[in-house]
N, C-alpha and C positions, 0 to 999 in steps of 0.2 A: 581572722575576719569573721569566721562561721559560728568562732567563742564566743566573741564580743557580740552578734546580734542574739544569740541565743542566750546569752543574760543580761540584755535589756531586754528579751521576750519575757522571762522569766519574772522580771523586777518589775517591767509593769502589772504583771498580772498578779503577784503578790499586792502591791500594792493598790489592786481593785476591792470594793467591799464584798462579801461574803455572797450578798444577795444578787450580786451582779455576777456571778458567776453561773456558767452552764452547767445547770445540774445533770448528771448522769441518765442514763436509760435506765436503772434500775430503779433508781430514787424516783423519777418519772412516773413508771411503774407500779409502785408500790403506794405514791401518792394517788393516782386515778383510782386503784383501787379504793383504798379511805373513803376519800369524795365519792367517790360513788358509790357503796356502802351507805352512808350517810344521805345521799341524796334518795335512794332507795328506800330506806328507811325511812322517811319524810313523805316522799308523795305515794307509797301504797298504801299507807291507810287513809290519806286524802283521797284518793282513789277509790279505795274500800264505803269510805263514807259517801261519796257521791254515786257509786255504784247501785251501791244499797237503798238509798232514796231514790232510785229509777225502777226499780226493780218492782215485780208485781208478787201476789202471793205465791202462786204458783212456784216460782225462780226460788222466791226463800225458802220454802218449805224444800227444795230438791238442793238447798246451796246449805243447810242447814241455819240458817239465820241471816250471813253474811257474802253480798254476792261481788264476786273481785271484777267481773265486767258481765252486763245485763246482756242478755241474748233479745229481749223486745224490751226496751227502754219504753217507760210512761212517765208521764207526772201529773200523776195521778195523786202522790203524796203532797206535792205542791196544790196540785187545784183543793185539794183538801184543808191544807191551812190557811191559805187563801181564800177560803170561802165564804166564813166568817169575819165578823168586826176584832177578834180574838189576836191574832197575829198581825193587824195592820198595825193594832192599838198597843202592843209593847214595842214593835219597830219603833211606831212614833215616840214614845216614849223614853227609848233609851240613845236615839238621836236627839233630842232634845235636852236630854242628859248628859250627853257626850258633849255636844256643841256648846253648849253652855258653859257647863263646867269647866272645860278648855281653857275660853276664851277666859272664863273668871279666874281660870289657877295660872293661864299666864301671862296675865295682868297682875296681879300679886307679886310670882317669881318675877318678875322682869323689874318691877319697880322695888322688891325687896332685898335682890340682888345688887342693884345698883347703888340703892343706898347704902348698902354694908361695902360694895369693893372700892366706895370712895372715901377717905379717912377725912374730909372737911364735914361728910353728914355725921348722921347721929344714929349710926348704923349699928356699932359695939353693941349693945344694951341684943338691939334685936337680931344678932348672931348668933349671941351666943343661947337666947330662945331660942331659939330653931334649932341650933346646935343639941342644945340639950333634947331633943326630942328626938334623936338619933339614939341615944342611949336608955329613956326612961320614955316607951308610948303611954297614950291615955289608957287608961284600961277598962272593958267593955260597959259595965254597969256607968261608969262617970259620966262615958260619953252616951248611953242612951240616957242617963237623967240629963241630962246638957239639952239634947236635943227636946226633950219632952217639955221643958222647961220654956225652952226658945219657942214653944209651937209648931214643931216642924213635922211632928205623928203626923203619917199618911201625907207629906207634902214634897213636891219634886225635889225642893231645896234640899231636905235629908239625906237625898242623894249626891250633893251637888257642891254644898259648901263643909261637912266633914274633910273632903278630899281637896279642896280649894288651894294646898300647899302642901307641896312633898321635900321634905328637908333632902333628900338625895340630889333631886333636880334643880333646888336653890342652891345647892354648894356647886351642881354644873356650872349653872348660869352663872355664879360667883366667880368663880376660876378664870370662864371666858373673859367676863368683863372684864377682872382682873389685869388679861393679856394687854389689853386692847393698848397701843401708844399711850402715855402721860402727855406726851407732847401736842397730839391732836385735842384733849379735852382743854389743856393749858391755854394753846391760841386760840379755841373756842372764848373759853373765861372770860382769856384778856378782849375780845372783840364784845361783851358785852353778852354773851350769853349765857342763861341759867342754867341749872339744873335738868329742869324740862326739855329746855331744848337741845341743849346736849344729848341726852337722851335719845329724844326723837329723830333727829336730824344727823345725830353722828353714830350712838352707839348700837341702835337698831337694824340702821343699814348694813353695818358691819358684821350682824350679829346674826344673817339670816339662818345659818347652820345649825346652832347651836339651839337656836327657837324651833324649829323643824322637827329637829330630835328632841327637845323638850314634850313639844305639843303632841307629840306622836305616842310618846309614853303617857301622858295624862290622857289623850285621846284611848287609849288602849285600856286603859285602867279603867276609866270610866265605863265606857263600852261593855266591859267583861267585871265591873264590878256586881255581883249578886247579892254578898251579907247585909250590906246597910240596906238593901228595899227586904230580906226578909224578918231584919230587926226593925224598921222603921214602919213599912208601907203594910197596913190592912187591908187595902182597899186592891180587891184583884185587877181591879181596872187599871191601875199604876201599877202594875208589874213589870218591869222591862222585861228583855227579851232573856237575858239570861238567867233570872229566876224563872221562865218556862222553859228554858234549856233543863234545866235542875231538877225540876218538876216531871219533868216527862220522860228525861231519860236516868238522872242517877238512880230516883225514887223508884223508876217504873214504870210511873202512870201513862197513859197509854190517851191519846186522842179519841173522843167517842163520837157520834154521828149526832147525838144530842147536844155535846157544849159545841159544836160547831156550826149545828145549826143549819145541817144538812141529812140527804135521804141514806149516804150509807158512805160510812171513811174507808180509807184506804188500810192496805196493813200496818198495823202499829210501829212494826220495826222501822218499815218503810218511812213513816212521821216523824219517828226522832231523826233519823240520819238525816231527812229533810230542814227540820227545825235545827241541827247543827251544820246545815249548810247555809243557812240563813244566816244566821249567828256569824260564821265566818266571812260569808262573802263582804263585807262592807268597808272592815280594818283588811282583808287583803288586795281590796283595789284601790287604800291611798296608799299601802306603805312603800308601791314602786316611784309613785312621785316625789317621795320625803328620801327612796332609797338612797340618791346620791350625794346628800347631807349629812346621811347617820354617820360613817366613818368618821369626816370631818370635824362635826358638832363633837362627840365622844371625845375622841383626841384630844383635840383643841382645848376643850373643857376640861378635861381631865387633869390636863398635863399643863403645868406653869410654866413658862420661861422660851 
């Protein structure tokens, strides 16, 4: 009797998946270690960097540059970039480039995807463009004569519609559409409806994952895009934020009390870590709202069937 339940003990638990099984205390172990490793490695110099933007001269000059937690926190570095029209005027400028651009690269993917994952449009032709730009990019002189051409020297759009489609994010959104039932488009069809409304009414609703994580990558991209406004944009007034990221700490250049337009700045070092706090705080307070999509959207898209 004691045989016989101890190999149906056995038989069911072979027959569990791999993942469903109680991993060990060592395995345990060994994995917290990793992850946190990892997670250490991640938020100490997020750490470092917001440390360092608190910190007065005094602290860096005895921290030797970089201070791992401020003993009298100011912000002092902040009222300094803040003080001036200098730092409102690329924020502005590179939300307005972020939102924009977005909304415009995923209106494009959304509607270019869909017309290639249905085989009655006339989709082919412009697959495999897009496709082909996967293997052969423009290359830099083309695309600034392009733009020069179009009028777009020193204009937000230079920023905005080079990036308008990402051949990566259209094969996403391809894939998902793909997934989506035949049978829900077909009783759409048969009841009388288009293209469009299919579209909007079935395959959007369905599709909120997969847009989340789109938008979230084209959002980031844009956000942290710098070369096209240093190829494009003359006009310092249209600088986003992250060619003064660039500017002030890869180069060096240092905040003065003159381009800020005040009586005396803060420590230099103290400004860049500020201005890279700024820079990051914006994409790290949506990405917890989109976070519970991104798995989803990825997958989904990625993977057929």
């Amino acid at each position: 009797m004691s045989s016989t339940v101890l190999k149906s003990g056995l038989l069911r638990r072979s027959q569990r998946p791999i993942w469903r099984e109680k991993a060990s205390p060592l395995y345990q172990f060994i994995k917290f270690l990793v992850l946190g490793g990892f997670a250490i490695s991640i938020i100490v110099p997020i750490l470092l960097v917001v440390s360092t933007s608190l910190a007065d001269q005094e602290q860096l000059n005895a921290a030797g540059g970089y201070v791992l937690w401020p003993e009298r926190p100011t912000f002092q570095a902040y009222e300094t970039i803040f003080s001036g029209n200098l730092m409102f005027r690329a924020i502005w400028v590179s939300v307005v480039v972020t939102v924009g651009g977005t909304l415009i690269a995923l209106f494009t993917t959304v509607t270019m995807a869909y017309a290639t994952s249905r085989p009655v449009l006339f989709g082919r032709p412009v697959l495999l463009a897009v496709l082909f730009t996967l293997l052969f990019a423009p290359g830099l002189i083309p695309m600034y004569l392009m733009v020069r051409e179009l009028g777009l020297l020193d204009s937000l759009w230079s920023l905005i519609l080079p990036g308008a489609l990402s051949a990566f994010n259209f094969v996403v959104m391809r894939a998902f559409f793909m997934n989506i039932p035949k049978e829900l488009i077909e009783s759409a069809r048969i009841d009388g409806a288009n293209d469009f409304t299919i579209l909007w009414r079935i395959v959007l609703p369905l599709s909120k994952a997969v847009i989340a994580v789109v938008g979230l990558f084209y959002a980031v991209g844009f956000w942290n895009a710098f070369f096209n406004a240093l190829l494009y944009i003359n006009d310092t007034a249209k600088w986003p934020i992250q060619v003064m990221l660039r500017t002030y700490v890869l180069q060096g250049t240092s905040l003065t009390a003159d381009q800020l337009g005040i009586a005396q700045a803060a420590p230099s070092q103290a400004i860049q870590m500020a201005v890279v706090v700024v820079a990051l705080v914006p994409i790290a307070l949506v990405y917890p709202f989109l976070q519970r999509h991104f798995n989803k959207g990825v997958i989904t898209g990625a993977v057929k069937g």
